[in-house]
C-alpha positions as CSV (number, residue, x, y, z in Angstrom):
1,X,17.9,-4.2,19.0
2,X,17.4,-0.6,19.8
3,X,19.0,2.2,17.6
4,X,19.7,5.8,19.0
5,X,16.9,8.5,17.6
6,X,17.8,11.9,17.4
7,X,15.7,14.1,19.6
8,X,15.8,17.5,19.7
9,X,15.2,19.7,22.6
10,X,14.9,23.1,22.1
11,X,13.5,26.3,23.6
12,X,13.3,28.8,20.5
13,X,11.6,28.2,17.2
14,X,13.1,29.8,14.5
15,X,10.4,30.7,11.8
16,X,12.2,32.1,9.1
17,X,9.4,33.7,6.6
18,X,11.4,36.1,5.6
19,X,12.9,33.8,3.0
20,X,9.8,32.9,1.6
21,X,8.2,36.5,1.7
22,X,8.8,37.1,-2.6
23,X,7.0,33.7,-2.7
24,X,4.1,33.8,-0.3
25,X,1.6,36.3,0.4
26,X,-0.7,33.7,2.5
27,X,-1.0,33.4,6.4
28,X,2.1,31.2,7.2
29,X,2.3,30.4,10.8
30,X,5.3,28.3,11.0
31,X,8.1,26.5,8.3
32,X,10.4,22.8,9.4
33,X,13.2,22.4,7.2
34,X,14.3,19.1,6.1
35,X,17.4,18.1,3.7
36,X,15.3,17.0,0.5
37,X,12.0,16.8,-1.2
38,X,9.2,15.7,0.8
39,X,7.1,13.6,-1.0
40,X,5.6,11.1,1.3
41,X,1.8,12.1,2.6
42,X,2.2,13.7,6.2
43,X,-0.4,12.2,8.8
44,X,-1.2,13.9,12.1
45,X,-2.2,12.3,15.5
46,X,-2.7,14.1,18.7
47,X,-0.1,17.3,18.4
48,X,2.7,15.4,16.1
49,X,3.0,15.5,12.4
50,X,4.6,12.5,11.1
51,X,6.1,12.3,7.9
52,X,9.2,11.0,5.8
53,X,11.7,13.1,3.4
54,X,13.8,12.0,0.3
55,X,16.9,12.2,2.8
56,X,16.1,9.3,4.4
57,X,15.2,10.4,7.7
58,X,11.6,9.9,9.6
59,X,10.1,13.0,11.2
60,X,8.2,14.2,14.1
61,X,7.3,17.6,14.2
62,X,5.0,19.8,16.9
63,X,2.0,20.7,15.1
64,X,0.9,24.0,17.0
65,X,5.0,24.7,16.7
66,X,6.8,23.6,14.0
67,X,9.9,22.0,16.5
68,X,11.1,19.0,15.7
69,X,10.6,16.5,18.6
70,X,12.4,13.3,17.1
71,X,14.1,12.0,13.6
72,X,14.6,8.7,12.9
73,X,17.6,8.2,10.2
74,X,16.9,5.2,7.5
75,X,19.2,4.1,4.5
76,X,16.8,4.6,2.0
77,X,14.7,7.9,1.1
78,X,11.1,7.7,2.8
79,X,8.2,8.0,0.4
80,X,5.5,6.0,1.8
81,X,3.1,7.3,4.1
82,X,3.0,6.0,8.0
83,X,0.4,4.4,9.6
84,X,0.1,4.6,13.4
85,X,-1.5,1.8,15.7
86,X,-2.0,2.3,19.5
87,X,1.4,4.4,20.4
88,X,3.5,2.6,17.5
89,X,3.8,4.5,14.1
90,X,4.6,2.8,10.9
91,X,6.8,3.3,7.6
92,X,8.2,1.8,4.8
93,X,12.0,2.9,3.9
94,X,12.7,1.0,0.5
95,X,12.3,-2.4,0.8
96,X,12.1,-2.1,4.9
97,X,9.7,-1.8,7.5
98,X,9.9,0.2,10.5
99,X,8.0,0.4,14.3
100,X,8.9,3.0,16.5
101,X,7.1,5.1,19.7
102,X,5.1,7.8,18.4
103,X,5.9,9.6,21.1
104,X,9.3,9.3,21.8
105,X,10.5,7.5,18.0
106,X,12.4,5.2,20.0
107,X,12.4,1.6,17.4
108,X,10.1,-1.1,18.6
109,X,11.2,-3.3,15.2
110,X,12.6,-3.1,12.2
111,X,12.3,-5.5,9.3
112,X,15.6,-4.9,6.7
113,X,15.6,-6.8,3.7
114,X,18.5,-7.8,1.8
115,X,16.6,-7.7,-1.2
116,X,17.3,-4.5,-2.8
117,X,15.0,-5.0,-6.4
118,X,13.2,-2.2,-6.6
119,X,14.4,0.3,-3.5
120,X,14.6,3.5,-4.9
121,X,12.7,5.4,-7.4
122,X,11.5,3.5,-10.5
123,X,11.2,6.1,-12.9
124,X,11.0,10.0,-12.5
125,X,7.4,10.2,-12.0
126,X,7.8,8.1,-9.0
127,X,6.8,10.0,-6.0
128,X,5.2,7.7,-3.6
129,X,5.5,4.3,-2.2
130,X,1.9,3.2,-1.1
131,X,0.7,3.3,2.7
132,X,0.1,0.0,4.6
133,X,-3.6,-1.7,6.1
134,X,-3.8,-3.6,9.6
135,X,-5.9,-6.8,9.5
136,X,-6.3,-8.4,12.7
137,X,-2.7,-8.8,14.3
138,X,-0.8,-8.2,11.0
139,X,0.1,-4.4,9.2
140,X,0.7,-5.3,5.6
141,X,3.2,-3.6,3.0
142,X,3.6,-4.0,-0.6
143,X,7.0,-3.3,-1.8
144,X,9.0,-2.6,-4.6
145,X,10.5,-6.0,-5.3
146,X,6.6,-7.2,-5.6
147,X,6.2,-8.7,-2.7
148,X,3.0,-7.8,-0.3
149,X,3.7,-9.2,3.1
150,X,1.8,-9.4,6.6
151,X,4.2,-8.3,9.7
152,X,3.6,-9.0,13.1
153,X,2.5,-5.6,14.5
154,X,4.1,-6.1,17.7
155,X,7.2,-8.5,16.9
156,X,7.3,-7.1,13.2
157,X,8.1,-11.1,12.2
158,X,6.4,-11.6,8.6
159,X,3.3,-13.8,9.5
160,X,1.9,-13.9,5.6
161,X,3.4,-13.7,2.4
162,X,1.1,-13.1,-0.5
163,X,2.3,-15.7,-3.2
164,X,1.9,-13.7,-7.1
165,X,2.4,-15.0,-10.0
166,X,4.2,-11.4,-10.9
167,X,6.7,-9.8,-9.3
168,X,5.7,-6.1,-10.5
169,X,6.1,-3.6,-8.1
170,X,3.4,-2.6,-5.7
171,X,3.2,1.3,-5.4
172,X,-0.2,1.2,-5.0
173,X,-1.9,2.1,-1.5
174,X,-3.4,-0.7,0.2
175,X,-7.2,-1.1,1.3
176,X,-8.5,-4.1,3.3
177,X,-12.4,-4.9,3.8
178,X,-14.0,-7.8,4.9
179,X,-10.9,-9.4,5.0
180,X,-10.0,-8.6,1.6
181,X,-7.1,-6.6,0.7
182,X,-7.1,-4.6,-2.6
183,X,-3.7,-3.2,-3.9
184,X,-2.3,-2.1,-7.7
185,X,0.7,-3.3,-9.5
186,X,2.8,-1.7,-11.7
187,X,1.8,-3.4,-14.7
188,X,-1.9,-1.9,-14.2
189,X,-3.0,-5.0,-12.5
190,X,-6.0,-4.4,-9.8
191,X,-6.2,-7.6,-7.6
192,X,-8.3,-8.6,-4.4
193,X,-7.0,-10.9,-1.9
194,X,-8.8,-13.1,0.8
195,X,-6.3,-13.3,3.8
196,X,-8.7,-15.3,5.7
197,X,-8.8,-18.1,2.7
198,X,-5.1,-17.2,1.3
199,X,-6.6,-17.0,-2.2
200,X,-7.4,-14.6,-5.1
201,X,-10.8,-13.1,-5.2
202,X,-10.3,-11.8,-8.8
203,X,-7.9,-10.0,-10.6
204,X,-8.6,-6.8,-13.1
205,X,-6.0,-5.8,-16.2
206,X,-6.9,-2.0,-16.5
207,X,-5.1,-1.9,-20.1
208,X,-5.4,-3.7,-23.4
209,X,-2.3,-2.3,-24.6
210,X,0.4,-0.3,-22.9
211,X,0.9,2.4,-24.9
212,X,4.0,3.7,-23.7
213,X,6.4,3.5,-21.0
214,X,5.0,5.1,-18.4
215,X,1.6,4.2,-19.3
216,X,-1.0,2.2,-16.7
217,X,0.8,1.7,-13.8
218,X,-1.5,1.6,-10.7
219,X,0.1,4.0,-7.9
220,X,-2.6,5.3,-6.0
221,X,-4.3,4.7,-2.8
222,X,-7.2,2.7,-3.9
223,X,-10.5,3.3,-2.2
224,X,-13.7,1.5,-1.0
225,X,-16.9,3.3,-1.0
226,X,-20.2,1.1,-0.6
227,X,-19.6,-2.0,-3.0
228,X,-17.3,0.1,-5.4
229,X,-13.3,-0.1,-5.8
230,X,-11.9,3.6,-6.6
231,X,-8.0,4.3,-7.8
232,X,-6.5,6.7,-10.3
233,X,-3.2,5.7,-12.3
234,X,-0.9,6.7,-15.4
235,X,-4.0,6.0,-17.4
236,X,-6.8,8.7,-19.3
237,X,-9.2,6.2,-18.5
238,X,-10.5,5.8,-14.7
239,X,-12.7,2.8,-13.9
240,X,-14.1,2.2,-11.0
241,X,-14.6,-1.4,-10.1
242,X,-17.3,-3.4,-8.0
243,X,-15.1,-4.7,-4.9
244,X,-16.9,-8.1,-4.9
245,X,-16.3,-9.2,-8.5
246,X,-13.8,-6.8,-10.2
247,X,-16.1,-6.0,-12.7
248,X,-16.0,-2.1,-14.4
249,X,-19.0,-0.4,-12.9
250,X,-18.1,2.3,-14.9
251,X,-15.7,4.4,-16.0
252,X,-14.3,8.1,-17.6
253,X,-11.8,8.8,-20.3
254,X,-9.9,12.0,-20.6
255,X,-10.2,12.6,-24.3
256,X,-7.3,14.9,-24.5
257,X,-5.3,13.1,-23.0
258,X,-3.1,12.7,-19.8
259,X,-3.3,10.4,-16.3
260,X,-6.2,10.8,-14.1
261,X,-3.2,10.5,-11.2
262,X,-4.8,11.6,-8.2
263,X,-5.7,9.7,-5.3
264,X,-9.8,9.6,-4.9
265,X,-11.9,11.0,-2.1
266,X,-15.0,9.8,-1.9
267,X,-17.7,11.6,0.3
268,X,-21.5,11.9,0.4
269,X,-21.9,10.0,-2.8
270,X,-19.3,12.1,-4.7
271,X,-15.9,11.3,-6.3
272,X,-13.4,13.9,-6.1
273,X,-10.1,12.7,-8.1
274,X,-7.6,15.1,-9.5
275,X,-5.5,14.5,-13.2
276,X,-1.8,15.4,-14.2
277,X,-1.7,17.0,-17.8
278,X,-5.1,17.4,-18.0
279,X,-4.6,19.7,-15.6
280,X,-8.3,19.1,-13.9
281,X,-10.1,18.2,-10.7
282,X,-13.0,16.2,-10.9
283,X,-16.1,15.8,-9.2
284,X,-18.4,12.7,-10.5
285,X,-21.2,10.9,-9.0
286,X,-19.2,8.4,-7.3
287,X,-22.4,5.5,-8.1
288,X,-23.4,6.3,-11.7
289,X,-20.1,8.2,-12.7
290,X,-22.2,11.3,-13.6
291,X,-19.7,14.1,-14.1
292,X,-20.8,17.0,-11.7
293,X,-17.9,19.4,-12.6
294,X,-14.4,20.4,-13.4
295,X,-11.9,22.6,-12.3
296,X,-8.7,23.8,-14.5
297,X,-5.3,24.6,-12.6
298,X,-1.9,24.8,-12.8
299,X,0.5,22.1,-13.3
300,X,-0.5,18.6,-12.4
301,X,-1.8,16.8,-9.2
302,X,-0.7,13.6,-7.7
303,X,-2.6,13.3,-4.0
304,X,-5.8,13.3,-2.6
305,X,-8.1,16.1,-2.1
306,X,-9.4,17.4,1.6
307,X,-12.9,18.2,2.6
308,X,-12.8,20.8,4.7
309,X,-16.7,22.1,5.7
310,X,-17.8,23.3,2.2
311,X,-14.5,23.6,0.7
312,X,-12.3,20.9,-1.3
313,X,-8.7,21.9,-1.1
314,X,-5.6,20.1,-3.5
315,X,-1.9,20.5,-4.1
316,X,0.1,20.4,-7.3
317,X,3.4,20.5,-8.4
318,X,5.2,20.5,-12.1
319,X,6.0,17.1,-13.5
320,X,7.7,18.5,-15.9
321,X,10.6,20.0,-13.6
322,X,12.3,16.6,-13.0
323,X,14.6,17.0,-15.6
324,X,16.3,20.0,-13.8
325,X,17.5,20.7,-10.0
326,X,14.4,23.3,-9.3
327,X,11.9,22.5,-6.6
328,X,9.1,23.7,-8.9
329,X,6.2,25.6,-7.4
330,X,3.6,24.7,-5.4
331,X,-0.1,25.5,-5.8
332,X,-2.8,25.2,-3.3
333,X,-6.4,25.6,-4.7
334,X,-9.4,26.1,-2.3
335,X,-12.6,25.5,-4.7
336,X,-16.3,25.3,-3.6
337,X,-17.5,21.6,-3.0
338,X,-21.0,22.4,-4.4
339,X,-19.8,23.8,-8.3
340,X,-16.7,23.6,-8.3
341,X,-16.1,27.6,-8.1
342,X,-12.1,29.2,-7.4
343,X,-12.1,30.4,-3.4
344,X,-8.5,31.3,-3.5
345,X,-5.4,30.1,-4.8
346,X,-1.9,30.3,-3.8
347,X,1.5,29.5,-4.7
348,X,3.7,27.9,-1.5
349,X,7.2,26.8,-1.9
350,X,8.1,24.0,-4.2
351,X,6.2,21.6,-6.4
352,X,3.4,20.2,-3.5
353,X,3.1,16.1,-4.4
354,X,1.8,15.0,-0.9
355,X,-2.1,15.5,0.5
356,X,-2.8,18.3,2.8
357,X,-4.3,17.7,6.2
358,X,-5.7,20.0,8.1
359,X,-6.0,20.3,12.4
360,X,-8.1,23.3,13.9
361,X,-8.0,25.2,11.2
362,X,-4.4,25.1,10.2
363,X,-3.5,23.4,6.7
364,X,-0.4,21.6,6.3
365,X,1.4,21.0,3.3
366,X,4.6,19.4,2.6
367,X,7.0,20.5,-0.9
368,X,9.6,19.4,-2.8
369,X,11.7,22.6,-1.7
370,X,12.3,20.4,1.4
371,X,10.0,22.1,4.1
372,X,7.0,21.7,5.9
373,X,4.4,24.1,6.1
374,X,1.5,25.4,8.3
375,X,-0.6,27.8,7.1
376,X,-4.0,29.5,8.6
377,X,-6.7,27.7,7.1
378,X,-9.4,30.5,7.9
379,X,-7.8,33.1,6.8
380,X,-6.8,31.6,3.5
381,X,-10.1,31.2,2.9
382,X,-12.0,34.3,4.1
383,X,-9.5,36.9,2.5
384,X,-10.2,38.7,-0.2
385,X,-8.6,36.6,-2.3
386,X,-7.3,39.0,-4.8
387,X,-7.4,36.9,-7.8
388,X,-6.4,39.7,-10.7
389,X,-3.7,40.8,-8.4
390,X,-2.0,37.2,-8.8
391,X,-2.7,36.7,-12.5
392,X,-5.0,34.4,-11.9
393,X,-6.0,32.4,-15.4
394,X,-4.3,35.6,-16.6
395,X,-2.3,33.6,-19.4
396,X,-2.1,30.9,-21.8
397,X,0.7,29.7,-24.3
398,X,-1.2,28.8,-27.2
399,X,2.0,27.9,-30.1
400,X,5.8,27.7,-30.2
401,X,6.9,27.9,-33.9
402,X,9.2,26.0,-34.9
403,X,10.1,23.6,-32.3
404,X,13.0,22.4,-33.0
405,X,14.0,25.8,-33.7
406,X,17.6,26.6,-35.0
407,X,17.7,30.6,-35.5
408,X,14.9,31.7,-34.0
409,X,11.3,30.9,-32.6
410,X,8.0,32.2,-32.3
411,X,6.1,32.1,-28.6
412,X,2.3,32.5,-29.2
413,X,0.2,33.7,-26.3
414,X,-3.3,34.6,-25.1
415,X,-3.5,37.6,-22.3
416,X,-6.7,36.9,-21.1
417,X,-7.1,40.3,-19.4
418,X,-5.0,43.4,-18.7
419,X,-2.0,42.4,-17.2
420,X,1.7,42.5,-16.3
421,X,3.4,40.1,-17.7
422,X,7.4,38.6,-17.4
423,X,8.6,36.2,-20.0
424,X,11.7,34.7,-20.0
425,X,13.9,31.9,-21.5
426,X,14.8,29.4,-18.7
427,X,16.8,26.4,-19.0
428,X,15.6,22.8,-17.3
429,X,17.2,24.0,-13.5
430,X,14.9,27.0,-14.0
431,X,17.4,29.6,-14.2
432,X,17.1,32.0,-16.1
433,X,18.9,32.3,-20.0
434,X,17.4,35.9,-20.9
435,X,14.3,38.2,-20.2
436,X,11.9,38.5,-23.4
437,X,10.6,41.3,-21.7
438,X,8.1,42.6,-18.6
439,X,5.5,45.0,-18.7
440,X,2.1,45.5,-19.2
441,X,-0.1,43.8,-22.1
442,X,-3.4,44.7,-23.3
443,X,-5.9,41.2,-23.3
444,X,-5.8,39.7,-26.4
445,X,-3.1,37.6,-28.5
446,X,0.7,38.5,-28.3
447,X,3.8,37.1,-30.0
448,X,7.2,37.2,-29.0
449,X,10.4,35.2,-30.7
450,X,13.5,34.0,-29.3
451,X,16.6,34.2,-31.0
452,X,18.3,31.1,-29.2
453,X,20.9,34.0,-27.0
454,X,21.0,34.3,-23.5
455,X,21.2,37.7,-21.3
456,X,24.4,38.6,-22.8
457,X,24.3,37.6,-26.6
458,X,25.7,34.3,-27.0
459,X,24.1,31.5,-28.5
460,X,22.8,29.0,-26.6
461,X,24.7,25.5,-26.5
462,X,21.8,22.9,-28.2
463,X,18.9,21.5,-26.0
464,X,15.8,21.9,-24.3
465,X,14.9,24.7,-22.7
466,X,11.3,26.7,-20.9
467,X,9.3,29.5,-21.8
468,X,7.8,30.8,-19.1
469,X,5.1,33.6,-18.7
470,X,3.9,35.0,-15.3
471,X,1.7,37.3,-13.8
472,X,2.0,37.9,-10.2
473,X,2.0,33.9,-9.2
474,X,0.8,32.4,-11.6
475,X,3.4,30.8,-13.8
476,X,3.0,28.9,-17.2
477,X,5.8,26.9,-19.6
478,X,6.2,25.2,-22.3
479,X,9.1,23.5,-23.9
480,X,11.6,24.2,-26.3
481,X,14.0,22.6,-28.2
482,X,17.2,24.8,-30.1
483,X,19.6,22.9,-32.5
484,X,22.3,24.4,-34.0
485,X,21.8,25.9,-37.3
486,X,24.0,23.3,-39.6
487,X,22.0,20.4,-38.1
């Protein structure tokens, strides 16, 4: 059965920077619009950008252009990344799998399953469903019912279905080597498959004890790099496993605290893998897990990082946003390979959970603000890159006292050098509730205090709440909760 795609023809681009120009002081060449976040990991072939948005709609987008030259409209948001074979692309949409031209998006297949366990999001923090492997004649999918099945590529008839004794989810990107196919569960299960003997090779628990909620799910791209098995997760502890035996090789643990979320990148012996609230980027001798260096940013990071020449560029985006209709901000870091040394920085849009790729010399990054952006590589990265003039590691937050806080609160915070700074009282949509004041501060420590009133001098109703402190574009919050005074 074929279904009509939407394809656009049109003559005139319509860039429209001007929005953004308060926002973004970096080279943007061109800006698509889509209707929601974007939080699937574009992928680029020839001239087309391929990716999926949280309104359910497939995209093909012109990448020296920024037209649109096909959408193909699913039922269910798309958060996986495609996978293209020959002149057929492939996605995931929920719990079904899609074939179409790459060229034209016109559908080849389409598997729909009337299964609907586990089709949407399945907790906040869930931003991606994990990208398919091709082994042989088959392109396999794990889903979020738990099932991890083999499709035909050309018919898309399911040819193998992985028997488990567990029907957790399967966010986790596959990898297949050998004839093995690797993949993560959502109950921190690691697991290697033979397809050619239809057994388990070995099976890895990455967890003693789940410690909360959200703790140790495996929803990363896992990697292979010589005989070693690389992934990040909701976990403080990374471990890298030996592919053939699902032994721990060895492994890292965030003392302080917080998921080593990214998705690895392994390259010339090294292990780059970025972290969520421990706000770093890692780079570890990928064989011996020798830490090299780390890098501090803003907010928290849930892709893969991208070699570029000498350069390793990443995204991040605010976890802590989804509580509120904001599309956060987006960060893009460029940091020397070599030590680990700031290039540039700049913020783009909303909160940036997919991987940047990168096509003669233009970066593309996709944001939770809904669009798609190009930006000139080379020039982001031979500018001057201003660093003071953005506030960069201008600011830190160091106490809020009391919190809960009934009649008033006291905001603690470090200037690190002579800067303007804006600090405000925002509630969880990011509006804001009243200006604490902007202005020049001397480095050293500062206090401010809140007296739980907005812009016009009435009390806040109870809740949580942000207080934010910025310096050009570089933004820091913390948050606060206010009860009322007879509680």
């Amino acid at each position: 059965m074929i279904k009509k795609v939407n394809i656009i023809f049109t003559l005139v681009l319509i860039i429209n920077i001007s929005l953004f120009s308060s926002e973004i002081d970096e080279p943007i060449i061109w800006t698509f619009k889509t209707n929601a976040k974007i939080m699937s990991h574009p992928i680029i072939e020839g001239n087309i950008i391929y990716f999926g948005s949280m309104d359910s709609v497939f995209y093909a987008v012109d990448n020296k252009t920024g037209i649109q030259l096909w959408n193909y409209k699913t039922s269910s948001p798309v958060q996986s990344k495609a996978l293209i074979n020959n002149d057929i692309v492939y996605f995931k949409s929920g719990n079904n799998v899609f074939a179409l031209n790459k060229n034209s998006g016109q559908e080849i297949w389409r598997s729909i399953s009337e299964d609907k366990e586990g089709v949407g999001k399945i907790d906040l923090w869930d931003y991606h469903s994990g990208s398919a492997a091709i082994y042989k004649s088959n392109i396999y999918f794990g889903f979020g019912n738990g099932k991890l099945l083999g499709f035909d590529l050309q018919s898309g008839e399911i040819k193998h279905e992985i028997k488990r004794e567990s029907d957790s989810p399967i966010k986790s990107g596959l990898v297949i080597e050998d004839s093995v196919i690797y993949f993560g569960d959502w109950d921190g299960w690691v697991n290697a498959f033979n397809i050619e003997t239809n057994k388990f090779v070995w099976k890895h628990k990455t967890y003693k004890k789940q410690l909360y909620s959200t703790f140790g799910q495996i929803n990363t791209q896992l990697s292979i790099y010589n005989d070693l098995l690389f992934f990040g997760g909701r976990n403080p502890e990374m471990q890298v496993l030996n592919k053939k035996t699902g032994e721990v090789q060895w492994t890292y643990i965030e003392k302080e605290g917080g998921w080593i979320s990214g998705d690895p990148l392994v390259m010339s012996d090294t292990l780059y893998i970025g972290g969520s609230d421990n706000h770093e980027m890692f780079a570890f001798n990928a064989n011996t897990g020798e830490k090299y260096w780390t890098y501090e940013f803003l907010n928290n990071n849930f892709s893969q990082a991208l070699a570029y020449n000498n350069y390793l560029l990443f995204a991040t985006g605010d976890a802590y946003n989804v509580y509120g209709k904001s599309p956060g901000k987006g960060y893009v870091y460029a940091l020397n390979r070599g030590d680990g040394s700031i290039v540039n920085f700049t913020k783009v849009g909303g909160n940036i959970y997919s991987t940047l790729i990168e096509k003669n010399g233009v970066l593309y990054l996709a944001g939770a603000d809904g669009y798609l952006y190009a930006l000139d590589l080379n020039e982001f990265l031979n500018e001057e890159p201003k660093l003071k003039t953005k506030g960069y590691n201008s600011i830190d937050i160091t106490g809020i006292s009391p919190s809960p806080f009934k009649s008033s609160t006291k905001i603690t915070y470090n200037v690190n050098y002579n800067a303007k700074v804006n600090i405000r009282i925002i509630d969880l949509n990011e509006e804001e509730i009243v200006s604490l004041g902007f202005g020049n501060k001397a480095k050293g420590e500062h206090i401010t205090s809140w007296d739980g009133k907005d812009n016009k001098g009435n009390i806040v109703p109870d809740g949580y709440y942000f207080a934010e402190l910025s310096s050009g574009i570089y933004f820091k919050k913390v948050i606060i909760q206010k009860q009322r005074a007879d509680r």
